[in-house]
N, CA, C and O atoms as CSV, one atom per row, in Angstrom:
chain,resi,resn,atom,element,x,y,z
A,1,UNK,N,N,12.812,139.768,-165.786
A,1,UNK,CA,C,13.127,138.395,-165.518
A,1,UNK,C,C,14.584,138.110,-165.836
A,1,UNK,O,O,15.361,137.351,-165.257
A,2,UNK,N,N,14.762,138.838,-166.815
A,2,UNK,CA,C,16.418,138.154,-167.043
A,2,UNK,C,C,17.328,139.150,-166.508
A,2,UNK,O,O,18.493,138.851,-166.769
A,3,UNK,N,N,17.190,140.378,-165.760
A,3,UNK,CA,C,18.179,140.569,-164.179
A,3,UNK,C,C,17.879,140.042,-163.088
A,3,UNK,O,O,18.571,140.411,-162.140
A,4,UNK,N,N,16.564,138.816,-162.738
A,4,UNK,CA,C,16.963,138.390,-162.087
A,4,UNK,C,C,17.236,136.804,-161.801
A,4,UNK,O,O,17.208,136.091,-160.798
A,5,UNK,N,N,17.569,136.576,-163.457
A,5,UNK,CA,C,17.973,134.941,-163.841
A,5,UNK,C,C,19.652,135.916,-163.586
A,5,UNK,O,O,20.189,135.669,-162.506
A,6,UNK,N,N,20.194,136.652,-164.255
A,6,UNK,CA,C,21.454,136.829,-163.921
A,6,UNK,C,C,21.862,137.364,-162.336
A,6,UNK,O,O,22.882,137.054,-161.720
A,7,UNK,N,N,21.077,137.999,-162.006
A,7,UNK,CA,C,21.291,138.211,-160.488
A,7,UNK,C,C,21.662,137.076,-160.044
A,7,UNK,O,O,22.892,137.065,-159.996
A,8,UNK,N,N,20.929,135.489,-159.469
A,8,UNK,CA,C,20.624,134.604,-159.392
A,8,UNK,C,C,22.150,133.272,-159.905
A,8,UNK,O,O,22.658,132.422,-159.174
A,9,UNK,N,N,22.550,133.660,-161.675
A,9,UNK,CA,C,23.708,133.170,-161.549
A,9,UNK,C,C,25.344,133.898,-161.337
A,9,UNK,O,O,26.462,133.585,-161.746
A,10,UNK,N,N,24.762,135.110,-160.405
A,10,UNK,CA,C,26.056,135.707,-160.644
A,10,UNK,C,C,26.729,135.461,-158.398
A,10,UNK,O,O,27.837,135.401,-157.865
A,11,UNK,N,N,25.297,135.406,-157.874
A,11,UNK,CA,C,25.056,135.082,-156.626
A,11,UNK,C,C,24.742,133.214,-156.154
A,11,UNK,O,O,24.340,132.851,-155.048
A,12,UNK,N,N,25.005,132.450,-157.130
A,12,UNK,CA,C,24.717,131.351,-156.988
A,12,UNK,C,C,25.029,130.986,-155.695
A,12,UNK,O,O,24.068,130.922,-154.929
A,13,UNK,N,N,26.295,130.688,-155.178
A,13,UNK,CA,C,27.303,130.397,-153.769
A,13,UNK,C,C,26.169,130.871,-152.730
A,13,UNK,O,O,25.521,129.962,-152.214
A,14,UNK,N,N,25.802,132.434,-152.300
A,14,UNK,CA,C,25.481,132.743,-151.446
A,14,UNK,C,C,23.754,132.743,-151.488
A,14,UNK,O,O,23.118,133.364,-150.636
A,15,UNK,N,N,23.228,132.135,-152.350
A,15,UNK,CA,C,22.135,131.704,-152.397
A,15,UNK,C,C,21.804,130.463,-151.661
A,15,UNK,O,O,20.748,130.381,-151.033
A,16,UNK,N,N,22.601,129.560,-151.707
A,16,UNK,CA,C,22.657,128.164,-151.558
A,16,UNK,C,C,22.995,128.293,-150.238
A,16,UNK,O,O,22.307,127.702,-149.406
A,17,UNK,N,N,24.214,129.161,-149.788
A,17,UNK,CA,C,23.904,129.023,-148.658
A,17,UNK,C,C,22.593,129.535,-147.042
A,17,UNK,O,O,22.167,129.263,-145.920
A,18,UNK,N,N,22.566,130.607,-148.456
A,18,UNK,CA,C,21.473,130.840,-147.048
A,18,UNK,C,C,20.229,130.077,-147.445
A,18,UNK,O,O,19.186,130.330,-146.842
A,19,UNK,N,N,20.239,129.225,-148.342
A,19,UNK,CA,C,18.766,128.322,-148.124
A,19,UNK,C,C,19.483,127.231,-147.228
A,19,UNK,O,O,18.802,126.980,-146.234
A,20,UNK,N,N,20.388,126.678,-147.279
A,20,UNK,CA,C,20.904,125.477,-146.123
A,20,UNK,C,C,20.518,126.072,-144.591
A,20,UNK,O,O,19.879,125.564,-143.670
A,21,UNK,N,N,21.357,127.693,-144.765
A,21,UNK,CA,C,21.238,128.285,-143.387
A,21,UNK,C,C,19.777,128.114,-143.524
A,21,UNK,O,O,19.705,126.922,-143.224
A,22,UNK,N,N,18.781,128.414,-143.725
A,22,UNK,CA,C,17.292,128.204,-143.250
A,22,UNK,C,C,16.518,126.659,-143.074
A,22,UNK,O,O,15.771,126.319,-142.157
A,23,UNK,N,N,16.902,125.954,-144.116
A,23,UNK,CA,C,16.968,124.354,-143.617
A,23,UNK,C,C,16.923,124.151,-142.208
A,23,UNK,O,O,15.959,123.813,-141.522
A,24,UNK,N,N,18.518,124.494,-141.744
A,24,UNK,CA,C,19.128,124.353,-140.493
A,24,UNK,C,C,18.303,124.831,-139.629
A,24,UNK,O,O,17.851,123.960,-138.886
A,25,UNK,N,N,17.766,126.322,-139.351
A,25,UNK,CA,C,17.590,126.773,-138.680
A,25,UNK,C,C,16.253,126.007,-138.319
A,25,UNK,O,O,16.023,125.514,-137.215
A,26,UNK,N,N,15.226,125.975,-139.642
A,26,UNK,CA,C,13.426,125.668,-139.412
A,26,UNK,C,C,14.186,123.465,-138.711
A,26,UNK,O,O,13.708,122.846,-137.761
A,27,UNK,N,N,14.827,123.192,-139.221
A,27,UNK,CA,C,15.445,121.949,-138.102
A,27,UNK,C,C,15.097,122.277,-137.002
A,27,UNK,O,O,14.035,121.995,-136.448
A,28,UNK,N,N,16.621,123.364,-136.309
A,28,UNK,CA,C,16.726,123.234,-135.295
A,28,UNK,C,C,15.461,123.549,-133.985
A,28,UNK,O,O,15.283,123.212,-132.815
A,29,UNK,N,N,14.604,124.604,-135.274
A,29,UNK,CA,C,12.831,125.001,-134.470
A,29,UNK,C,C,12.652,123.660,-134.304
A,29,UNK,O,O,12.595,123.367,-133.110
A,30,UNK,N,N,12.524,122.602,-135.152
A,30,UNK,CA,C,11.526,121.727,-135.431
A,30,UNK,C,C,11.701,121.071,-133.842
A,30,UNK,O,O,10.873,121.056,-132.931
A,31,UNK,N,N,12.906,120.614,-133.872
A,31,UNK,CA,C,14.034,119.424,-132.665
A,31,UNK,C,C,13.046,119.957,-131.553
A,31,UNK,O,O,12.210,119.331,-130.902
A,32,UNK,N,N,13.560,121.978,-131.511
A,32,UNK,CA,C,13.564,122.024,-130.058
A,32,UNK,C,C,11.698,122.383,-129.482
A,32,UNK,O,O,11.177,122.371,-128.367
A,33,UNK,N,N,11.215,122.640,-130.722
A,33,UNK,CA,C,9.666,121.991,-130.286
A,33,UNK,C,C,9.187,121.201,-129.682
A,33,UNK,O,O,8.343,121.367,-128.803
A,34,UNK,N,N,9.858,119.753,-130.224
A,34,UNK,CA,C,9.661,118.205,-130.079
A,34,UNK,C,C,10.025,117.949,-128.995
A,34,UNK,O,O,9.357,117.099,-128.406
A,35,UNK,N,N,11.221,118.555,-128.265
A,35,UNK,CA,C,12.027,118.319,-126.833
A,35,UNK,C,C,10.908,118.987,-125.713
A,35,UNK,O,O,10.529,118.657,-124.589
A,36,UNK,N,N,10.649,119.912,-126.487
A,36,UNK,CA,C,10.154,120.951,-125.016
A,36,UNK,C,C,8.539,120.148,-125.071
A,36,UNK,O,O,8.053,119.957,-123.957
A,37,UNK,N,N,7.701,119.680,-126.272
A,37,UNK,CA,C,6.726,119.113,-125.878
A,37,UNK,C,C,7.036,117.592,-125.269
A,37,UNK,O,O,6.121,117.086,-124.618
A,38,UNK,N,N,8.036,116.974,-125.407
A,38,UNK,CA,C,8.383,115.932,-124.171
A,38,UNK,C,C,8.622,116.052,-123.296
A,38,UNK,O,O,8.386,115.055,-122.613
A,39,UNK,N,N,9.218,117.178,-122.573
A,39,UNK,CA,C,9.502,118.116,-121.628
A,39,UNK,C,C,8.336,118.313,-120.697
A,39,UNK,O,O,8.414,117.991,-119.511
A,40,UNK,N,N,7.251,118.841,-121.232
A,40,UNK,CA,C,6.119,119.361,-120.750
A,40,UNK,C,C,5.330,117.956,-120.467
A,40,UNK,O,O,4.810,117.845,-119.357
A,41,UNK,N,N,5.253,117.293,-121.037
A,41,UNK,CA,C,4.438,115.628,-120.748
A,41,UNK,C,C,4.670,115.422,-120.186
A,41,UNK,O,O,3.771,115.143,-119.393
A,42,UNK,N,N,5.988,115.234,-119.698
A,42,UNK,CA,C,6.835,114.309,-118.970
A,42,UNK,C,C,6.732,114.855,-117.487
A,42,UNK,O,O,6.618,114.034,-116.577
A,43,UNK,N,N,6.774,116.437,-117.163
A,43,UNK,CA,C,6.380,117.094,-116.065
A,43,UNK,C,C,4.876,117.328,-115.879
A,43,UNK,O,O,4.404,117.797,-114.843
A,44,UNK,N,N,4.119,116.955,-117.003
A,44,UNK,CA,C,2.594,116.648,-116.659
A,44,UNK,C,C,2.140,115.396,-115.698
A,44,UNK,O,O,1.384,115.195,-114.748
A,45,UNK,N,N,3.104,114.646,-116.560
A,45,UNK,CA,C,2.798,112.951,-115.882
A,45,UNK,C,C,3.278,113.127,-114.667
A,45,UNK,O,O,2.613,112.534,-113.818
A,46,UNK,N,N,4.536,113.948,-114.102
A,46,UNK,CA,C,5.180,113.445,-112.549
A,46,UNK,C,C,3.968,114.951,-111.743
A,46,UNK,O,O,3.697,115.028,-110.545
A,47,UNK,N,N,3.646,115.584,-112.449
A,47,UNK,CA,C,2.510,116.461,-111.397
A,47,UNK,C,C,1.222,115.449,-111.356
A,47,UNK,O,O,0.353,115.570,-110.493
A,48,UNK,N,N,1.188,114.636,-112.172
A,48,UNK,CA,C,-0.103,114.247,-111.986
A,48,UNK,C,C,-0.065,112.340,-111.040
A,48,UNK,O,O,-0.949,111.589,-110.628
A,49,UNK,N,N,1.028,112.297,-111.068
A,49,UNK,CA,C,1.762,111.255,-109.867
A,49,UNK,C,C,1.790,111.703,-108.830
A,49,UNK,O,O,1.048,111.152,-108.017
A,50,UNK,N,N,2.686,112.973,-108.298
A,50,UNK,CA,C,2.456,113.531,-106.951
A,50,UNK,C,C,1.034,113.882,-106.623
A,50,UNK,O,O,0.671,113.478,-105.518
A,51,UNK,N,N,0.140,114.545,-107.334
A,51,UNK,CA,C,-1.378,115.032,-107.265
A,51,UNK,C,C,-2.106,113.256,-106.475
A,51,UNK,O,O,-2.809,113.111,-105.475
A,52,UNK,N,N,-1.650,112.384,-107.269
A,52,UNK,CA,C,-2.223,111.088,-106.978
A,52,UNK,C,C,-1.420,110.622,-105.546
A,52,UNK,O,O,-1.983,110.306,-104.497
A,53,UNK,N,N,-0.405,110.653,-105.715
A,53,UNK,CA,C,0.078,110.017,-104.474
A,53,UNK,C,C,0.171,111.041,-102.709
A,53,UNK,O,O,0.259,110.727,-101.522
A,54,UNK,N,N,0.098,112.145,-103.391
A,54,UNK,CA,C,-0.469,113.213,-102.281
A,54,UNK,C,C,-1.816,113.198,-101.937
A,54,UNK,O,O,-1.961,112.964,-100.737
A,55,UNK,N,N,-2.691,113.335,-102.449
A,55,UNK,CA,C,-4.308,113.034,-102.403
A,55,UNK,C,C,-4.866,112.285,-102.138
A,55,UNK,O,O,-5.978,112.311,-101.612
A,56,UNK,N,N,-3.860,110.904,-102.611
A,56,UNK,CA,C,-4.910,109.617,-102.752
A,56,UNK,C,C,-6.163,109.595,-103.853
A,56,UNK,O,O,-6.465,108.577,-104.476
A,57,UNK,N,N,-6.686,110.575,-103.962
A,57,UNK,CA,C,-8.307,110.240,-104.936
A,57,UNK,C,C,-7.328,110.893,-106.706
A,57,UNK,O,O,-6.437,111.679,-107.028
A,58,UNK,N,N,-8.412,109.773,-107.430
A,58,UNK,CA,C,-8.566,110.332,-108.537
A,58,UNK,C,C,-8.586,111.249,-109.257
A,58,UNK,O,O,-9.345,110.838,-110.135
A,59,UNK,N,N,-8.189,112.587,-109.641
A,59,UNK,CA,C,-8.569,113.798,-109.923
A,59,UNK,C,C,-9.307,113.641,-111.377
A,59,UNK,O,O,-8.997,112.916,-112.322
A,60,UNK,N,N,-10.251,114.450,-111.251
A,60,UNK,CA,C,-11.223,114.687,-112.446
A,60,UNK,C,C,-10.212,115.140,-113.653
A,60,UNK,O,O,-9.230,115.675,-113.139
A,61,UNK,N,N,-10.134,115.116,-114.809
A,61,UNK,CA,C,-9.355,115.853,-115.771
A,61,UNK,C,C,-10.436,116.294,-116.787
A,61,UNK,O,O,-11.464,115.666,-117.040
A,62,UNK,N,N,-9.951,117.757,-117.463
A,62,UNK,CA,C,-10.765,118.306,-118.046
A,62,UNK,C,C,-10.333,118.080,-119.460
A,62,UNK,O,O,-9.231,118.586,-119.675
A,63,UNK,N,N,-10.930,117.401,-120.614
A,63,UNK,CA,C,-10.328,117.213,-121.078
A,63,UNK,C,C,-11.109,117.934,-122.668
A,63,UNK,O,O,-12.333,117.928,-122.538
A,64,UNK,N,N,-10.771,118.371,-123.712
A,64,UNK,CA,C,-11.361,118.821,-124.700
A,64,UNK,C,C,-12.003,117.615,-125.587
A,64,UNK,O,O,-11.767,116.412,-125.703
A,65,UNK,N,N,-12.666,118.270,-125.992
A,65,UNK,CA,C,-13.713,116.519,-127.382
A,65,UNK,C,C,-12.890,116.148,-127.889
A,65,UNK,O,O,-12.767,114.931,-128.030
A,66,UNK,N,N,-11.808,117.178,-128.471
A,66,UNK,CA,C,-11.150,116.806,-129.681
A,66,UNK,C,C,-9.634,115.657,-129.441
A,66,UNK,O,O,-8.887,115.173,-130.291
A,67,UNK,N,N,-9.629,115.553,-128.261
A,67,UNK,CA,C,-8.676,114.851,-127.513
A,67,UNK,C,C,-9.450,113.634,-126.692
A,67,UNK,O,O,-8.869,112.553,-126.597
A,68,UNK,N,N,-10.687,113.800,-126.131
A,68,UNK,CA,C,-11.591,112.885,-125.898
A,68,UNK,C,C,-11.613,111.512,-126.772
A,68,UNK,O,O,-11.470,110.356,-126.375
A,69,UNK,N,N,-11.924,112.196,-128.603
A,69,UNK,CA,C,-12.575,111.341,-129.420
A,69,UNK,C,C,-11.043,110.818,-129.864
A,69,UNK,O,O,-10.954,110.256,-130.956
A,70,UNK,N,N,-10.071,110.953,-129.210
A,70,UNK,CA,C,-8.463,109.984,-129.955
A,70,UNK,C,C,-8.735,108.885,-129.944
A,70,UNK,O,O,-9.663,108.758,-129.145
A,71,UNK,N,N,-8.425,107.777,-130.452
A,71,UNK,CA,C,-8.211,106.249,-129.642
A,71,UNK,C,C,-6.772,106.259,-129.167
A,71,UNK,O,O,-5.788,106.874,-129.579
A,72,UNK,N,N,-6.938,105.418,-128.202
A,72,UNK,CA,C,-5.556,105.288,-126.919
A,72,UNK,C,C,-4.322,104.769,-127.637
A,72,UNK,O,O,-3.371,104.665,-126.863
A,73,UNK,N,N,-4.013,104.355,-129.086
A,73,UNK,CA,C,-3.373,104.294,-129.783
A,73,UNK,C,C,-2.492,105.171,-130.075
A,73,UNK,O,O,-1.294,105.012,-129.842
A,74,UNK,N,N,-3.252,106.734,-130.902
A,74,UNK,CA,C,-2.917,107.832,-131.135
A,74,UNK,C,C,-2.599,108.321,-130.568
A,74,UNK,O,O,-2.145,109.375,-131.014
A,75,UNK,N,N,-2.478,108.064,-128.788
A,75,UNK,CA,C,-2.575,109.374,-127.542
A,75,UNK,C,C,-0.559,108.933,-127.351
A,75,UNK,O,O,0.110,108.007,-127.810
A,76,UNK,N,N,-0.254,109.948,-126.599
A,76,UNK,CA,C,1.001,109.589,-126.225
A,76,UNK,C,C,1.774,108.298,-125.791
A,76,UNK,O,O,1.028,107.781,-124.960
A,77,UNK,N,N,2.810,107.565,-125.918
A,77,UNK,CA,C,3.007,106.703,-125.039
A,77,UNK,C,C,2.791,106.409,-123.386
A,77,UNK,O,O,2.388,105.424,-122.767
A,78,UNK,N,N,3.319,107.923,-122.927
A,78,UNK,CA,C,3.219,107.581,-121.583
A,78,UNK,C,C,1.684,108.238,-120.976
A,78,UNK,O,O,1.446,109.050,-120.083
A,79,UNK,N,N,0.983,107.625,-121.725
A,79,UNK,CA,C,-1.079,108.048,-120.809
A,79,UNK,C,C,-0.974,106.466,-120.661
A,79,UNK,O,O,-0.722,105.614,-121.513
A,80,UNK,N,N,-1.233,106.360,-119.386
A,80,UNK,CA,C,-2.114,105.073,-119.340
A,80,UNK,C,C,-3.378,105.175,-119.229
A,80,UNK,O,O,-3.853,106.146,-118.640
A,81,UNK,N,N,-4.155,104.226,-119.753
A,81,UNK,CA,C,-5.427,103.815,-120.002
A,81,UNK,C,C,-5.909,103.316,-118.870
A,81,UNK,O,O,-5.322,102.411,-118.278
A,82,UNK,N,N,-7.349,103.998,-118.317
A,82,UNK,CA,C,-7.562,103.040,-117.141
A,82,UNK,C,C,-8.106,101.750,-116.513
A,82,UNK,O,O,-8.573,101.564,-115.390
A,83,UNK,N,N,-7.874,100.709,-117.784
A,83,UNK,CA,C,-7.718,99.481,-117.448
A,83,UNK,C,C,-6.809,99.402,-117.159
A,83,UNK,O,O,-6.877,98.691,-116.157
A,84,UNK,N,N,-5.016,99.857,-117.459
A,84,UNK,CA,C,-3.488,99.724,-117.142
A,84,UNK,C,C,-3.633,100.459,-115.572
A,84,UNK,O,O,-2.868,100.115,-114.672
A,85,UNK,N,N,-4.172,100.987,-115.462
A,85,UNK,CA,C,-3.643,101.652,-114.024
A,85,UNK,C,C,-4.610,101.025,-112.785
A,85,UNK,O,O,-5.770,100.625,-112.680
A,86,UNK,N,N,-3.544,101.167,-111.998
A,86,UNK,CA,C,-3.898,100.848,-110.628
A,86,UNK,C,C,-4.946,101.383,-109.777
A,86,UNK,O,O,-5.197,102.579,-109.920
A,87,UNK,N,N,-5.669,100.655,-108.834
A,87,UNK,CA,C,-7.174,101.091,-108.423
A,87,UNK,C,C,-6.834,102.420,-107.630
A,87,UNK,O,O,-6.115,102.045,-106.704
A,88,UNK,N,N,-6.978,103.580,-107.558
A,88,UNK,CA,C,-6.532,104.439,-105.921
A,88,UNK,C,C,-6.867,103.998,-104.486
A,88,UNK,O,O,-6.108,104.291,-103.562
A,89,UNK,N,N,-8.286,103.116,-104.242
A,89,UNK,CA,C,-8.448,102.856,-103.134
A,89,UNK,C,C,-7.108,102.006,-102.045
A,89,UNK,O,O,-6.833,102.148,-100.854
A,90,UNK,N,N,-6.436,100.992,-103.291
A,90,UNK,CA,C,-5.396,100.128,-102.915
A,90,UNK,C,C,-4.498,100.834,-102.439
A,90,UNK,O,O,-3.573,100.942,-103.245
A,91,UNK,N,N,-4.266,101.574,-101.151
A,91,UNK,CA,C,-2.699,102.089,-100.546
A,91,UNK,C,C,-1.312,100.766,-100.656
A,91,UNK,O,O,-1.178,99.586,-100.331
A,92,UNK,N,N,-0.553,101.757,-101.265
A,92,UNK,CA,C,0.867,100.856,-101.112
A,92,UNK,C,C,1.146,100.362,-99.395
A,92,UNK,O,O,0.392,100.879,-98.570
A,93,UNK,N,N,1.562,99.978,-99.196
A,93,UNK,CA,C,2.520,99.536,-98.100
A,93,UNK,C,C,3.295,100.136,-97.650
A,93,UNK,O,O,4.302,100.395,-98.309
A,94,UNK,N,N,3.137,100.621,-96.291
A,94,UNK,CA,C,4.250,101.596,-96.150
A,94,UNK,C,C,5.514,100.746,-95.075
A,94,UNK,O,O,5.323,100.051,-94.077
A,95,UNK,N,N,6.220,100.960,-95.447
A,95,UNK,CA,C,7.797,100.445,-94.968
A,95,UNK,C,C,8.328,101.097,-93.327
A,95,UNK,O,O,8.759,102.233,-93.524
A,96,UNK,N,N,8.383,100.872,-92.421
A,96,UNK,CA,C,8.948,101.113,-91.360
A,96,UNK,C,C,10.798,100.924,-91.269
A,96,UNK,O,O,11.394,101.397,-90.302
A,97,UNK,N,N,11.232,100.500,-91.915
A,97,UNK,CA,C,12.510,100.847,-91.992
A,97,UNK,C,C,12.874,101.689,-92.691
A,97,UNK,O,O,12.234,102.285,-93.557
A,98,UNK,N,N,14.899,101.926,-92.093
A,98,UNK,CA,C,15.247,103.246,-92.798
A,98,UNK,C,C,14.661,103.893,-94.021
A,98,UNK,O,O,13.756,103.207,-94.495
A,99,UNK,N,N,14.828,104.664,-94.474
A,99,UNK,CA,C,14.650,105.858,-95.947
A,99,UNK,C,C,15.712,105.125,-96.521
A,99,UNK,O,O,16.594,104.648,-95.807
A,100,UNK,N,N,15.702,104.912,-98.520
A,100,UNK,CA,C,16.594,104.623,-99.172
A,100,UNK,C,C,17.824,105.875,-98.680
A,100,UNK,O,O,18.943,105.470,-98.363
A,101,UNK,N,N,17.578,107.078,-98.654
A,101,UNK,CA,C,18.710,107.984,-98.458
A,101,UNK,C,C,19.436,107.516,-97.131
A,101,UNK,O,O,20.599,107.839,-96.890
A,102,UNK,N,N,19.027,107.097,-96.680
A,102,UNK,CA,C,19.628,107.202,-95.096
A,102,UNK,C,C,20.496,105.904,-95.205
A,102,UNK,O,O,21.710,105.780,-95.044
A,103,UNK,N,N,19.942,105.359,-95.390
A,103,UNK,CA,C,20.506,103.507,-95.951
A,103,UNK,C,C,21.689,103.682,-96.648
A,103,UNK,O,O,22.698,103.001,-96.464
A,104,UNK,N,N,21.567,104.684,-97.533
A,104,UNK,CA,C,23.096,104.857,-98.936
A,104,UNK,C,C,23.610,105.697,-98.263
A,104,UNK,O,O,24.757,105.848,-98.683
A,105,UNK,N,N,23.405,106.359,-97.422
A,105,UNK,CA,C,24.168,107.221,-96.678
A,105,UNK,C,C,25.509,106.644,-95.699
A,105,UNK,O,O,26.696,106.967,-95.641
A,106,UNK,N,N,24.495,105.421,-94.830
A,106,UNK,CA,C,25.146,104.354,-93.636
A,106,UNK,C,C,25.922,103.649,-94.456
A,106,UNK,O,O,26.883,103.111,-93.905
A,107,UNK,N,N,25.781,103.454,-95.812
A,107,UNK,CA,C,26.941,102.516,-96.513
A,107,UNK,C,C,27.895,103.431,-97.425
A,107,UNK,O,O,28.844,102.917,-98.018
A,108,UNK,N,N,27.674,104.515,-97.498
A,108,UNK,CA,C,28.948,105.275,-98.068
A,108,UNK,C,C,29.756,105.330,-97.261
A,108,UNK,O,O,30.780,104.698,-97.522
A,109,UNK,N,N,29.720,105.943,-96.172
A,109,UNK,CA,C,30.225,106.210,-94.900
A,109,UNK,C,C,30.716,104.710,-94.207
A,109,UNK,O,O,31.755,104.559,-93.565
A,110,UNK,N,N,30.045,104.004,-94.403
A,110,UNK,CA,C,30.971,102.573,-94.256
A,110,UNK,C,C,32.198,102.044,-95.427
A,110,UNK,O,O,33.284,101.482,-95.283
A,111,UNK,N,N,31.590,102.427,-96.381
A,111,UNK,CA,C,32.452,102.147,-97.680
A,111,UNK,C,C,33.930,103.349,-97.432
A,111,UNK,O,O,35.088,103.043,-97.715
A,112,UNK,N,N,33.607,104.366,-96.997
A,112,UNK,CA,C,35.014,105.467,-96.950
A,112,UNK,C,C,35.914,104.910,-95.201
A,112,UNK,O,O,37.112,105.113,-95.008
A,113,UNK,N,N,35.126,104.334,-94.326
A,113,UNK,CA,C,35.833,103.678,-93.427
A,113,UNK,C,C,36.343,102.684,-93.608
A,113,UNK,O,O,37.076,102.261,-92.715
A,114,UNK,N,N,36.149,101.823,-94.955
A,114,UNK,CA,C,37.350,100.810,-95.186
A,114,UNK,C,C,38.855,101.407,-95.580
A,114,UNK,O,O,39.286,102.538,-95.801
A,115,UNK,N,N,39.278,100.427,-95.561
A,115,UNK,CA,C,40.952,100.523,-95.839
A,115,UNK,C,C,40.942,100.100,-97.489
A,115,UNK,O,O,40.453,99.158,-98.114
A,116,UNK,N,N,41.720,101.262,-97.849
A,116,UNK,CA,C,41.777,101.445,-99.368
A,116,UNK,C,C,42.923,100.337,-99.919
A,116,UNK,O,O,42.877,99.993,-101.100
A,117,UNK,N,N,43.697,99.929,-99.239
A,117,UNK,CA,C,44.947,98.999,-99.696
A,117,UNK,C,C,44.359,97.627,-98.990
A,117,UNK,O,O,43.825,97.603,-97.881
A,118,UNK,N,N,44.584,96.371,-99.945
A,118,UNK,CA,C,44.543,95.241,-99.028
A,118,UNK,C,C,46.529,94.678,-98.545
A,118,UNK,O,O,47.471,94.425,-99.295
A,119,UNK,N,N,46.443,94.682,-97.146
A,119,UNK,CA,C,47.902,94.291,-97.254
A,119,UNK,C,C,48.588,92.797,-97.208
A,119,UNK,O,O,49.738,92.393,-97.384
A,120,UNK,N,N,47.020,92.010,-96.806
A,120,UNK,CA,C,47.427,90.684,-96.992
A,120,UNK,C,C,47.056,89.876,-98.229
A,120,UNK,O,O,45.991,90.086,-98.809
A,121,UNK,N,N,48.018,88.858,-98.682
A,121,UNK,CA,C,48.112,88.329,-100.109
A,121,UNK,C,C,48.585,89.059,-101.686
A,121,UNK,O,O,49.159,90.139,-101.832
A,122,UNK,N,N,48.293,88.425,-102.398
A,122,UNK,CA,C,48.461,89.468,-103.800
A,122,UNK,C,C,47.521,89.085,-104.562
A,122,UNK,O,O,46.853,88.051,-104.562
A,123,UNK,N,N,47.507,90.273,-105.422
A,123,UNK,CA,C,46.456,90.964,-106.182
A,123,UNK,C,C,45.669,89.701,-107.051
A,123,UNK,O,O,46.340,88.694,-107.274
A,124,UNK,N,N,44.499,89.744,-107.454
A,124,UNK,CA,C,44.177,88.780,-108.390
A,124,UNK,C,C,44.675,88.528,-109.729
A,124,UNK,O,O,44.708,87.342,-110.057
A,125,UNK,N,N,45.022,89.284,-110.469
A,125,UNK,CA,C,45.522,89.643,-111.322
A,125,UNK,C,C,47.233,89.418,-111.559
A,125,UNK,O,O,47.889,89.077,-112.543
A,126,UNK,N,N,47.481,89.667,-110.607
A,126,UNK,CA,C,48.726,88.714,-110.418
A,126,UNK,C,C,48.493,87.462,-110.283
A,126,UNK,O,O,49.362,86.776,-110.823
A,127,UNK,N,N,47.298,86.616,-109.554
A,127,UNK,CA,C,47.871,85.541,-109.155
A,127,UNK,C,C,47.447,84.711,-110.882
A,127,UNK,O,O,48.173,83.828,-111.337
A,128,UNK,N,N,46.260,85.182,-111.577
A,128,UNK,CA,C,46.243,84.936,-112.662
A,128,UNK,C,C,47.134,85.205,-113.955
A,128,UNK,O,O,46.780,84.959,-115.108
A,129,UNK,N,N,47.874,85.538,-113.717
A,129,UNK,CA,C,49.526,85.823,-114.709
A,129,UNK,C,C,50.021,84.866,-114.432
A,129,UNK,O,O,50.542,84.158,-115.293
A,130,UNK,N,N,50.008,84.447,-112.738
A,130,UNK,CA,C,51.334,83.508,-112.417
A,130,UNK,C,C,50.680,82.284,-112.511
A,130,UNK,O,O,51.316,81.280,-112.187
A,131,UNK,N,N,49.498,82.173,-112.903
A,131,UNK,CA,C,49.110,81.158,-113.175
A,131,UNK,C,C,48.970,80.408,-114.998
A,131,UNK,O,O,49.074,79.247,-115.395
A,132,UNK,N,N,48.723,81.587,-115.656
A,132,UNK,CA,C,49.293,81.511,-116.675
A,132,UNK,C,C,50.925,81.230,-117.566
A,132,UNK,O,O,51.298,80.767,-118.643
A,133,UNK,N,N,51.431,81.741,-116.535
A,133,UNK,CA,C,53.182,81.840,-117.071
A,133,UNK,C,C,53.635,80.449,-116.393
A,133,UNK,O,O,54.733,79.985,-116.697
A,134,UNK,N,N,52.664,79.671,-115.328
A,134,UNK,CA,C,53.679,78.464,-114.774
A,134,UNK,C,C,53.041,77.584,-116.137
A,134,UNK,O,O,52.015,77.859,-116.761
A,135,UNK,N,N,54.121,76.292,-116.410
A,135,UNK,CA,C,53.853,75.583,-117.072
A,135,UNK,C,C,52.313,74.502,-117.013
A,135,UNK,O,O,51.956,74.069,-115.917
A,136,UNK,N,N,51.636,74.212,-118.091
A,136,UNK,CA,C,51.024,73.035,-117.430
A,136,UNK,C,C,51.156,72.002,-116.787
A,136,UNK,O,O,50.138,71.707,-116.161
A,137,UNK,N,N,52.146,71.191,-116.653
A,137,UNK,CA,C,52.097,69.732,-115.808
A,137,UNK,C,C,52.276,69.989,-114.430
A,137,UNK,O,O,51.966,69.089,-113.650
A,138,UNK,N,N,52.958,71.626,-113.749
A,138,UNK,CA,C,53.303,71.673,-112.810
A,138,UNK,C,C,52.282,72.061,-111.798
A,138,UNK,O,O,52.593,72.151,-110.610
């Protein structure tokens, strides 16, 4: 015991650091756990949006007891409950005009056919200086 109470104060410095270095490291596990299981939800929920909006019907989900017996409290933020969600029979509305892409497309392309300089009048910013710098009564 007492070579390795002196081991211990003769290595103090590099003790300390490699317990920080392991701190750090079981952190940085912890973070990138937490990311990648939001990660994975988050691409659960948009497969299980396309599944719905491709299909139309309900899909059955299989779900374990032990996740069954949660209350909707405990469960993730983004599950909705199916009183919150929308009936499937109800189809959206479908739109006969352009695609949003096509639409931002016709106005970029309008926006790069304007003229980048205005050549008549002056700037706003000027005219608000010169409106500042003239006296009041005038």
């Amino acid at each position: 015991m007492n070579e390795f109470t002196a081991w211990m104060q003769s290595n103090w410095y590099e003790l300390g650091n490699l317990s920080v270095e392991v701190v750090f490291l079981s952190t940085g596990i912890w973070f990138a756990r937490k990311i990648l299981r939001s990660i994975r939800a988050s691409q659960e929920q948009v497969g299980a949006l396309i599944r719905l909006s491709v299909g139309g019907a309900v899909p059955e989900r299989q779900v374990p007891n032990a996740v069954a017996e949660r209350p909707a409290a405990t469960a993730g933020s983004y599950w909705l409950t199916p009183s919150e969600s929308a009936p499937a029979d109800q189809a959206a509305p479908v739109e006969n005009g352009p695609s949003p892409i096509l639409s931002a497309g016709h106005g970029l392309v309008g926006w790069l056919n304007t003229p980048m300089m205005k050549s008549s009048g002056t700037a706003p910013w000027r005219k608000a200086i010169n409106w500042l710098r003239s006296p009041a009564g005038s």
